[in-house]
PARO-410457 format. One record per residue (C-alpha): residue number from 0; residue in three letters; x, y, z. Coordinates in steps of 0.05 Angstrom, whole numbers, padded with zeros to 5 digits. Each point is the difference from the previous one (the first is absolute). Example, Ala and Ser with C-alpha at 12.3 -4.5 7.8 and 13.67 -1.06 7.14 Angstrom:
PARO-410457
+-----+-----+--------+--------+--------+
|   n | res |   east |  north |     up |
+-----+-----+--------+--------+--------+
|   0 | ala |  00246 | -00090 |  00156 |
|   1 | ser |  00027 |  00069 | -00013 |
+-----+-----+--------+--------+--------+
***
This chain:
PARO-410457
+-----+-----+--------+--------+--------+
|   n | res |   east |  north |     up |
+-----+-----+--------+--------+--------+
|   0 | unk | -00085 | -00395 |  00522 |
|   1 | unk |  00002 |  00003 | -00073 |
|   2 | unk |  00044 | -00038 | -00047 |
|   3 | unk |  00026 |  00047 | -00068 |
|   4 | unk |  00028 | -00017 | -00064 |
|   5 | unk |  00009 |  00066 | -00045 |
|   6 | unk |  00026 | -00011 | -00072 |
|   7 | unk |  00036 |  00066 | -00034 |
|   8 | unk |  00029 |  00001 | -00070 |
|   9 | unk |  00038 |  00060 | -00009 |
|  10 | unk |  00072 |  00002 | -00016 |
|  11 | unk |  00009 |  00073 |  00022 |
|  12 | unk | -00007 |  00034 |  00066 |
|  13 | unk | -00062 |  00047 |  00004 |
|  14 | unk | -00046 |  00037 |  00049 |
|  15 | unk | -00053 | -00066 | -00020 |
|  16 | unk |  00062 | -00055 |  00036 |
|  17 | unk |  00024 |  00058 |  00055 |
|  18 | unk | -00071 | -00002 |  00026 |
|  19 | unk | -00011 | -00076 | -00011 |
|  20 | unk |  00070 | -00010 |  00047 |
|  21 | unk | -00031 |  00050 |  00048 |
|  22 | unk | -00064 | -00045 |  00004 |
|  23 | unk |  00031 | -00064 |  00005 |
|  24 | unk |  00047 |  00026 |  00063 |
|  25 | unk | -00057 |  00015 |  00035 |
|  26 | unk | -00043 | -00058 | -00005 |
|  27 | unk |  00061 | -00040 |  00021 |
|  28 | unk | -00004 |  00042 |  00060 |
|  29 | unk | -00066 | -00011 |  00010 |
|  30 | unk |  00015 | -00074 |  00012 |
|  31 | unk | -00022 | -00021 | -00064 |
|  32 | unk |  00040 | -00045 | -00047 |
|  33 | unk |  00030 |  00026 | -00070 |
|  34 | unk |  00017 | -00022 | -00057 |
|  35 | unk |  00026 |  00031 | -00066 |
|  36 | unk |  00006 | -00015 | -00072 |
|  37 | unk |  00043 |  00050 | -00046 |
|  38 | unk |  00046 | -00011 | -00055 |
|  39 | unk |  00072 | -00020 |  00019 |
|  40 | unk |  00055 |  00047 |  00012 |
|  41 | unk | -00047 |  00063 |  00008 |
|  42 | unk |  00007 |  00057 |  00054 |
|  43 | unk | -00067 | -00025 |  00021 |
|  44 | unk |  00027 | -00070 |  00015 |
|  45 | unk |  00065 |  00031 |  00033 |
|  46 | unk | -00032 |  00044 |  00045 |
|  47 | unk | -00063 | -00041 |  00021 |
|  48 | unk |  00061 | -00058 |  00019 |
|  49 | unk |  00039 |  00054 |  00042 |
|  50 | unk | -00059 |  00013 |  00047 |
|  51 | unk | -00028 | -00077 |  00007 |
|  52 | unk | -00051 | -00012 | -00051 |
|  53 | unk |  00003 | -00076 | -00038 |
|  54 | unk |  00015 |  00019 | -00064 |
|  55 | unk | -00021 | -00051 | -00058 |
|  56 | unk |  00044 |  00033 | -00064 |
|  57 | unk | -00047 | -00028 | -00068 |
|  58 | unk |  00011 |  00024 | -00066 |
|  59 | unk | -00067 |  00020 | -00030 |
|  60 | unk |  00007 |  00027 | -00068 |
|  61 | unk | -00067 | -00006 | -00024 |
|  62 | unk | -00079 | -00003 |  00016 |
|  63 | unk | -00008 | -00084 | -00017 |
|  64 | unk |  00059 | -00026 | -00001 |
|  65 | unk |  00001 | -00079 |  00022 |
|  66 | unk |  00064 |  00003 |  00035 |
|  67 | unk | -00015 |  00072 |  00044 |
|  68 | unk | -00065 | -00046 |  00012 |
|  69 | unk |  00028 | -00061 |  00030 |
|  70 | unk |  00052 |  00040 |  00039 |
|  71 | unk | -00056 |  00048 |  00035 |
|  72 | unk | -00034 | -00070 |  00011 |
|  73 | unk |  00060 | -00027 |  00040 |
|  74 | unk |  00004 |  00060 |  00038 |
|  75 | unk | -00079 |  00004 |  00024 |
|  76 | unk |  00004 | -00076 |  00008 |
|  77 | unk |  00063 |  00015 |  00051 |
|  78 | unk | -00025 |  00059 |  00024 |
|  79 | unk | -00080 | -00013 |  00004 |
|  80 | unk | -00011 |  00070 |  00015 |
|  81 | unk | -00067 |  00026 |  00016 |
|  82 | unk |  00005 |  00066 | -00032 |
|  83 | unk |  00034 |  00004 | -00080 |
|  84 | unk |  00006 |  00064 | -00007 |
|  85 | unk |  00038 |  00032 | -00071 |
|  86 | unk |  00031 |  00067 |  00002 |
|  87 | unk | -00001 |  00000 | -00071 |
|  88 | unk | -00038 | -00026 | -00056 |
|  89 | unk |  00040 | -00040 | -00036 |
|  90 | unk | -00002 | -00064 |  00037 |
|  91 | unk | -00078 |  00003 |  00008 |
|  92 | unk | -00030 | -00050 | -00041 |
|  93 | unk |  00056 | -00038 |  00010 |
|  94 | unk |  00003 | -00004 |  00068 |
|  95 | unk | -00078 | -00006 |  00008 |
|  96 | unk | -00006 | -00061 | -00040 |
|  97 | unk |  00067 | -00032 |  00043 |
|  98 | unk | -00039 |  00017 |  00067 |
|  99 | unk | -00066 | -00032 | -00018 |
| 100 | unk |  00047 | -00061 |  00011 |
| 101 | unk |  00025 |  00022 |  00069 |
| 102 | unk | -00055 |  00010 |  00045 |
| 103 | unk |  00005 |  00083 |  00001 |
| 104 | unk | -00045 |  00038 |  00044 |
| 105 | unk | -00008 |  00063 | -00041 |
| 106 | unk |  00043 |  00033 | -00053 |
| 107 | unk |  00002 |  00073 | -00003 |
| 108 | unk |  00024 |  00053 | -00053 |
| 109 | unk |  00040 |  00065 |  00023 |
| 110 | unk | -00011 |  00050 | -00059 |
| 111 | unk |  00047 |  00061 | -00001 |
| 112 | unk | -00008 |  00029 | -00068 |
| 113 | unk | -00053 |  00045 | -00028 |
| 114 | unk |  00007 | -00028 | -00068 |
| 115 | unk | -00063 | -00026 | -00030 |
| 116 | unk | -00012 | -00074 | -00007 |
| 117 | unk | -00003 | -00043 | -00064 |
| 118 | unk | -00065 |  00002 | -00031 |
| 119 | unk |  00007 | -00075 | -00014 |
| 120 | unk | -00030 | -00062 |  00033 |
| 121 | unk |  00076 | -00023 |  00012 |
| 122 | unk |  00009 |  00053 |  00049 |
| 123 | unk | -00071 | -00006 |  00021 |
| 124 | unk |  00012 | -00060 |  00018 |
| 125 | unk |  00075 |  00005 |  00040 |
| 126 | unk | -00033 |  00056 |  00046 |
| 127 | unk | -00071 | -00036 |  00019 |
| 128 | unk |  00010 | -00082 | -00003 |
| 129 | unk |  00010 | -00025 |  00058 |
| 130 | unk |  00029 |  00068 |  00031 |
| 131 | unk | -00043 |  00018 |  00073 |
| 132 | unk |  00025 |  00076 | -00005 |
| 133 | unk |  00035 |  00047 | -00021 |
| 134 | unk |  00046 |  00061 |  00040 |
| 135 | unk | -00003 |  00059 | -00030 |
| 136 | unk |  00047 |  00048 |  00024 |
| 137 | unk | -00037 |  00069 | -00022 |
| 138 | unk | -00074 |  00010 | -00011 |
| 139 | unk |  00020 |  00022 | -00075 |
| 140 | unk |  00022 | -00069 | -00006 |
| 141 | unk | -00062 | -00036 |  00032 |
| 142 | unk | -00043 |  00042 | -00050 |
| 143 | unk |  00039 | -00010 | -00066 |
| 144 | unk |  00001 | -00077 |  00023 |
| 145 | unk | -00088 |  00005 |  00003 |
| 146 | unk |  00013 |  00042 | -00072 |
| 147 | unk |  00034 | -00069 | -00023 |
| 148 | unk | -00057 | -00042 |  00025 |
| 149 | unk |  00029 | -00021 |  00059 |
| 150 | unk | -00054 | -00010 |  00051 |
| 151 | unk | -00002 |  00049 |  00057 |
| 152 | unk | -00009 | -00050 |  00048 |
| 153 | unk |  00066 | -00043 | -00015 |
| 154 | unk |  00036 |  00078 |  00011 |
| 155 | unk |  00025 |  00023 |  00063 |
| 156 | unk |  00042 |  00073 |  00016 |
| 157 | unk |  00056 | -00006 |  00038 |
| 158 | unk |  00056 |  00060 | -00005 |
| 159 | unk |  00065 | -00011 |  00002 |
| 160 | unk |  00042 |  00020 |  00060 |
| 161 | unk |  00069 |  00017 |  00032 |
| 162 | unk |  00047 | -00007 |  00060 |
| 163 | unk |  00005 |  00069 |  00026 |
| 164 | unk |  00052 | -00025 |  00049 |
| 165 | unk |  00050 |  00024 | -00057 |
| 166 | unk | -00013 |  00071 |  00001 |
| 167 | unk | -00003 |  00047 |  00064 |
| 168 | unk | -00068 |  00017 |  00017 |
| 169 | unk |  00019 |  00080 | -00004 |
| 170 | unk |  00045 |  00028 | -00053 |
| 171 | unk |  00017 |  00076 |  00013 |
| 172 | unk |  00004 |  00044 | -00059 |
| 173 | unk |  00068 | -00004 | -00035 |
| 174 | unk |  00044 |  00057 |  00004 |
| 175 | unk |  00031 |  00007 | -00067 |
| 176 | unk |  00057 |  00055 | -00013 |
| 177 | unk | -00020 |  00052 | -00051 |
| 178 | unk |  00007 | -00015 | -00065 |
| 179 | unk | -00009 | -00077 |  00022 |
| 180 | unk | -00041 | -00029 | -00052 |
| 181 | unk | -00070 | -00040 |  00012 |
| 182 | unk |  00003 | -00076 | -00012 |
| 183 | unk | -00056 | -00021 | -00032 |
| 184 | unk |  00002 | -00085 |  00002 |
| 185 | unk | -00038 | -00054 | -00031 |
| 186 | unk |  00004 | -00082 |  00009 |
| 187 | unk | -00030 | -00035 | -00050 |
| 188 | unk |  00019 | -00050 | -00060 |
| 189 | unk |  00019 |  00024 | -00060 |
| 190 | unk | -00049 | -00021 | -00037 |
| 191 | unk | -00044 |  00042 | -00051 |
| 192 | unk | -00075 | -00003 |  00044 |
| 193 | unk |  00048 |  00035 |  00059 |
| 194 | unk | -00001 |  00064 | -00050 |
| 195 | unk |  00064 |  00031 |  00024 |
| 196 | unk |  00019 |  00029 | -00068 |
| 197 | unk | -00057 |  00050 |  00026 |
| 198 | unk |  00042 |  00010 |  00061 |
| 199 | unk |  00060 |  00021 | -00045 |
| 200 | unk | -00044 |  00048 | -00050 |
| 201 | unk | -00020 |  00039 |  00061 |
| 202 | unk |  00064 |  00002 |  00026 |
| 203 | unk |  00019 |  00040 | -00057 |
| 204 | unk | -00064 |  00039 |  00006 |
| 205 | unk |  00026 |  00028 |  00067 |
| 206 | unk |  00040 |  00078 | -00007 |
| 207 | unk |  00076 | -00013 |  00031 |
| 208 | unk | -00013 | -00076 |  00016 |
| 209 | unk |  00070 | -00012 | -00013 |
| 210 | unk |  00019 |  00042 |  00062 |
| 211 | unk | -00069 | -00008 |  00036 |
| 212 | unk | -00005 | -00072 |  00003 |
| 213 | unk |  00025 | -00077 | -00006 |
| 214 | unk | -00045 | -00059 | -00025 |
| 215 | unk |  00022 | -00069 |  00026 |
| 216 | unk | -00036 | -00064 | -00036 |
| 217 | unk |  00010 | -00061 |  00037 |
| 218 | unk | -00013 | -00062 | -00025 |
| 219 | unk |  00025 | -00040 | -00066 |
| 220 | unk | -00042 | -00021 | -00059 |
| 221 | unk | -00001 | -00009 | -00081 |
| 222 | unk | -00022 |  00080 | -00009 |
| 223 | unk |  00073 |  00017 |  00031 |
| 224 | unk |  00033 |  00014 | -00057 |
| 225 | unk | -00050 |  00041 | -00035 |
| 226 | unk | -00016 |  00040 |  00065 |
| 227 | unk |  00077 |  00017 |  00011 |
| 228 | unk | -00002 |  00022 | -00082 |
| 229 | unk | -00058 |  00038 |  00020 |
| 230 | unk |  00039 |  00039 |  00061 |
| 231 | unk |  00059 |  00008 | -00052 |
| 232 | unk | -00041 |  00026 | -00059 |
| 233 | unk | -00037 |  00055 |  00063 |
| 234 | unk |  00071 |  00021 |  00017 |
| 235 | unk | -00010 | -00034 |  00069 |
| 236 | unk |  00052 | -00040 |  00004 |
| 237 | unk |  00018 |  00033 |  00067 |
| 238 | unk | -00065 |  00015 |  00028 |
| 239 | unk | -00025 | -00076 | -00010 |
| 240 | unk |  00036 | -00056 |  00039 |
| 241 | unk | -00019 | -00079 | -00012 |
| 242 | unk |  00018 | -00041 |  00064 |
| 243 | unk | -00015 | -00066 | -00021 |
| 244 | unk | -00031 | -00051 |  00031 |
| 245 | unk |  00000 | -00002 |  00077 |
| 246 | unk | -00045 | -00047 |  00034 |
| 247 | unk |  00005 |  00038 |  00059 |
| 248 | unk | -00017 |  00075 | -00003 |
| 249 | unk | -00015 |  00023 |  00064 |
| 250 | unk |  00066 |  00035 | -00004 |
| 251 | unk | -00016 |  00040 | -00067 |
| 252 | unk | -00074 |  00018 |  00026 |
| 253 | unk |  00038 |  00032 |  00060 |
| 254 | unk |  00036 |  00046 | -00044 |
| 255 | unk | -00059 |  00022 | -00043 |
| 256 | unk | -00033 |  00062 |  00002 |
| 257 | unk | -00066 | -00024 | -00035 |
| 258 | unk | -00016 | -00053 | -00035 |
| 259 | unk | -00025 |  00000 | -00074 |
| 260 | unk | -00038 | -00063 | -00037 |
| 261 | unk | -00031 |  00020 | -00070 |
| 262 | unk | -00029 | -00075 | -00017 |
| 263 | unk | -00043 | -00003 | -00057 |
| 264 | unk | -00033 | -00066 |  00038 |
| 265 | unk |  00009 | -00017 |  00082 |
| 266 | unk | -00033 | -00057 |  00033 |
| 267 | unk |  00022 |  00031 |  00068 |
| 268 | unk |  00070 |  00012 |  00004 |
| 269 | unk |  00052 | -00022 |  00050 |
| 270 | unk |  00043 |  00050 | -00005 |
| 271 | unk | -00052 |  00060 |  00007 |
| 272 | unk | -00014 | -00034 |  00065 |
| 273 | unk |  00069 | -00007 |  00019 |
| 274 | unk |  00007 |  00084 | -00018 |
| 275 | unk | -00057 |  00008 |  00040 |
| 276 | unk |  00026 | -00040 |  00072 |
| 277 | unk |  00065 |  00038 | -00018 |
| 278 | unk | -00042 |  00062 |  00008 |
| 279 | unk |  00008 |  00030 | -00069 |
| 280 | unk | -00039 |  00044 | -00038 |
| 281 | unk | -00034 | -00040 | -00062 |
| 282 | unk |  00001 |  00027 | -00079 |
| 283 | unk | -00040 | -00056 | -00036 |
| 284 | unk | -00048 | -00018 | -00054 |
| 285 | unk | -00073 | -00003 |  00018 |
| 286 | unk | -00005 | -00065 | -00030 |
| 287 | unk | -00019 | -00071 |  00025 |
| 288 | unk |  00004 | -00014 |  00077 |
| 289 | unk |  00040 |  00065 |  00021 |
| 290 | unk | -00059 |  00044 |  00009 |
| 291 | unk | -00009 | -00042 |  00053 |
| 292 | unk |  00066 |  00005 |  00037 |
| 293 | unk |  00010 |  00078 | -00025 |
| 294 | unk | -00052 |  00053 |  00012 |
| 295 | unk |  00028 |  00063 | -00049 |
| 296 | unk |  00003 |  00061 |  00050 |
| 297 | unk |  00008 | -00049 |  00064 |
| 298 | unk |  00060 | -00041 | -00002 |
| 299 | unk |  00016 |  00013 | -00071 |
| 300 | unk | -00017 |  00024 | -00066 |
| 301 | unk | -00029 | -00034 | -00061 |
| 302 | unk |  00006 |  00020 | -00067 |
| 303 | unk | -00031 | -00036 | -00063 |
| 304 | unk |  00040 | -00063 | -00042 |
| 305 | unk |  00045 |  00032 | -00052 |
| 306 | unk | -00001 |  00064 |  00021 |
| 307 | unk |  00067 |  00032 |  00007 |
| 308 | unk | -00017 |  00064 |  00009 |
| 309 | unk | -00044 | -00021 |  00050 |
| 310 | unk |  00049 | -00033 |  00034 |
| 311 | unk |  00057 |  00054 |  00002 |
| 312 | unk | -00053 |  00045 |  00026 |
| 313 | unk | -00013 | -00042 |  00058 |
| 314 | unk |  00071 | -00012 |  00016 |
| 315 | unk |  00018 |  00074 |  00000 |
| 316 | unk | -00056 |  00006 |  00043 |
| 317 | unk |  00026 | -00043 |  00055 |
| 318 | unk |  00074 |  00019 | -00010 |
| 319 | unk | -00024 |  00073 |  00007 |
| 320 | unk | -00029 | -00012 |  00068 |
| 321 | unk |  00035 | -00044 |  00049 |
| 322 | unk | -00043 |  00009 |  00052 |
| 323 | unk | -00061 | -00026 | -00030 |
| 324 | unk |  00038 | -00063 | -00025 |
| 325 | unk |  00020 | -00011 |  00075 |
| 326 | unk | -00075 |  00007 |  00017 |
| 327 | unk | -00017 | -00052 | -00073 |
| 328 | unk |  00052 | -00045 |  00035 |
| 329 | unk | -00025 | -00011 |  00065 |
| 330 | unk | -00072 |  00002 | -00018 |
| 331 | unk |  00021 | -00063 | -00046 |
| 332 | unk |  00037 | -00035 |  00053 |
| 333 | unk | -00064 |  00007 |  00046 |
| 334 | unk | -00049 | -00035 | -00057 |
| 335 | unk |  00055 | -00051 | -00003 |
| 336 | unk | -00003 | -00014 |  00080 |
| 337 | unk | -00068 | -00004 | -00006 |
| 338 | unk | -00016 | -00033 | -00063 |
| 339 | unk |  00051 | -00034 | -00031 |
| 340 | unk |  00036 | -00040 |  00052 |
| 341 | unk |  00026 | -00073 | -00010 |
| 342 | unk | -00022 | -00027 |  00054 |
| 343 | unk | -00058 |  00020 | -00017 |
| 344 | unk |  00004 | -00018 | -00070 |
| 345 | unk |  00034 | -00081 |  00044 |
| 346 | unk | -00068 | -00001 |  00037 |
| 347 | unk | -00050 |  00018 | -00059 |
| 348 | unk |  00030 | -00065 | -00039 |
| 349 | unk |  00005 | -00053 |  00050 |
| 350 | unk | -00082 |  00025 |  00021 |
| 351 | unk | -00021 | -00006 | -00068 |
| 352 | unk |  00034 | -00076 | -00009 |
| 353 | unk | -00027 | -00019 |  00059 |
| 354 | unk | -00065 |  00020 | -00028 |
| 355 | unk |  00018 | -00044 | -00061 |
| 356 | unk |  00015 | -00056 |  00044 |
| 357 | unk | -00059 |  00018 |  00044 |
| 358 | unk |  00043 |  00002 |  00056 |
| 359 | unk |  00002 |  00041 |  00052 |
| 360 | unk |  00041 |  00064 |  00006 |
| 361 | unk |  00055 |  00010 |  00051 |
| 362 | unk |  00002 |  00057 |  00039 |
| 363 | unk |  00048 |  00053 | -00027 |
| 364 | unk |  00050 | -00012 |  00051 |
| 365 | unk |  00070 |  00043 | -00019 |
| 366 | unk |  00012 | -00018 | -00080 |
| 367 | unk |  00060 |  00026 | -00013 |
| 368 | unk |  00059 | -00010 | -00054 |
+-----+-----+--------+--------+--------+
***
């Protein structure tokens, strides 16, 4: 048994904290005790509270602050966790320096962006002192991290993965009136690195798309506004529709024909993988970690970053041809069943603490969320 705390600053609810709550279910079921710190009055503290997990709500506004010091010390002293684990970076150095004073085992670094580090010794410093390893959750990631200087041995690949309890294991080919148009979806926050203005200037790339197809964006974010001026400047004010934010879109996956992602940078993303156990047909960027969750032809096709064009081509392509988006589909939903489980994903973690700890490993048993 292995005793957790995990410390995640985000105020917003994205793929990074719907994988972290995933994680942190299953090592409770495991056995193993949990702990979390997040900022107060999130959907991350909400949710982790409705299914069981001791929540510890800190406000950590910044990198070395004194006071987000001595409250991360009062939790580890409570706590005295064996694994510190931070889901994101802001509370690093911060939290480091509080656990040298609270008997931690190892401290460990989950890394979910693509972005290049800080060539400074600042940053140098937050990812290496004192830190035994850090998960990588793509191999792009684990080699831009050795392109920052981060030693390959402190680096470790573990993929995210998903619940496929929440979609049926075979989905039969939709039969769709004629005329019916083809929805073409995307999850994603609306920020700029996500691209989807390239999603919209394909749109209106595509002959008849206003009777051909509809374009539902899910997810919230500060591009919004200029992406829904975008839609009206394209004329696409019917073709595009903006759902919001949902934190639960198993339902919209469901009622997707494909799904399209044209990031511009992707440490792995959560919501291709979630398009994927749904057993959709993937449009995305070859960019970051996705080549290694899409192979173009296979269960999907990949087009280059900013490339609308590109991008319209590929989506005609699929909507043109049902059939080989129900074969793209289930193709996907196989490489999810047999690479990108979470129980897998449960096991891989607790084996490589227990190596931390030099303890030993427990059998796999039934993990489970």
């Amino acid at each position: 048994m292995l005793s957790f705390l995990f410390v995640d600053t985000e105020r917003v609810w994205r793929g990074g904290q719907d994988q972290l709550l995933a994680l942190l279910r299953g090592l409770c079921g495991r056995g193993h005790p949990v702990h979390l710190v997040c900022q107060p009055g999130t959907l991350l503290e909400t949710r982790a509270r409705e299914h069981g997990i001791v929540v510890h709500p800190v406000a950590i506004r910044s990198e070395v602050g004194p006071i987000a010091f001595l409250r991360l010390l009062s939790v580890l002293l409570h706590v005295r966790p064996e694994i510190l684990a931070f889901n994101t970076p802001r509370a690093i150095l911060c939290g480091t320096l509080a656990s040298r004073f609270a008997l931690v085992g190892a401290r460990i670094i989950f890394r979910r962006v693509n972005f290049p580090l800080r060539r400074n010794y600042f940053t140098l410093l937050k990812y290496t002192w004192g830190i035994d390893c850090i998960v990588a959750i793509s191999e792009s990631i684990r080699l831009q991290l050795q392109a920052c200087g981060i030693p390959a041995s402190k680096i470790k690949t573990i993929y995210e993965g998903m619940d496929l309890s929440h979609y049926p294991v075979i989905v039969p080919l939709k039969a769709r009136r004629s005329g019916e148009p083809t929805v073409i979806g995307t999850v994603a926050h609306l920020s700029r690195e996500k691209g989807l203005n390239y999603l919209i200037e394909a749109a209106s790339l595509i002959p008849d798309v206003q009777k051909r197809m509809r374009f539902v964006i899910v997810g919230n974010g500060n591009c919004r506004q200029e992406l829904e001026k975008l839609v009206h400047e394209k004329n696409l004010t019917e073709v595009f529709h903006f759902a919001g934010f949902h934190s639960d879109i198993s339902s919209f996956m469901k009622s997707f024909d494909m799904f399209a992602l044209p990031s511009l940078s992707e440490g792995l993303s959560s919501a291709i993988l979630e398009a994927m156990s749904a057993s959709l047909p993937i449009v995305a960027t070859n960019v970051g970690g996705i080549p290694e969750l899409v192979t173009s032809g296979d269960n999907g096709l990949l087009v280059p970053p900013g490339d609308p064009a590109a991008l319209a081509q590929a989506i005609r392509q699929l909507a043109d041809n049902p059939e080989e988006c129900l074969r793209m589909g289930r193709r996907g939903r196989a490489r999810m069943e047999e690479q990108f489980t979470l129980d897998r994903k449960i096991l891989e973690t607790e084996q490589l603490c227990a190596t931390l700890l030099k303890k030993p490993a427990r059998a796999p048993g039934s993990a489970h969320v």
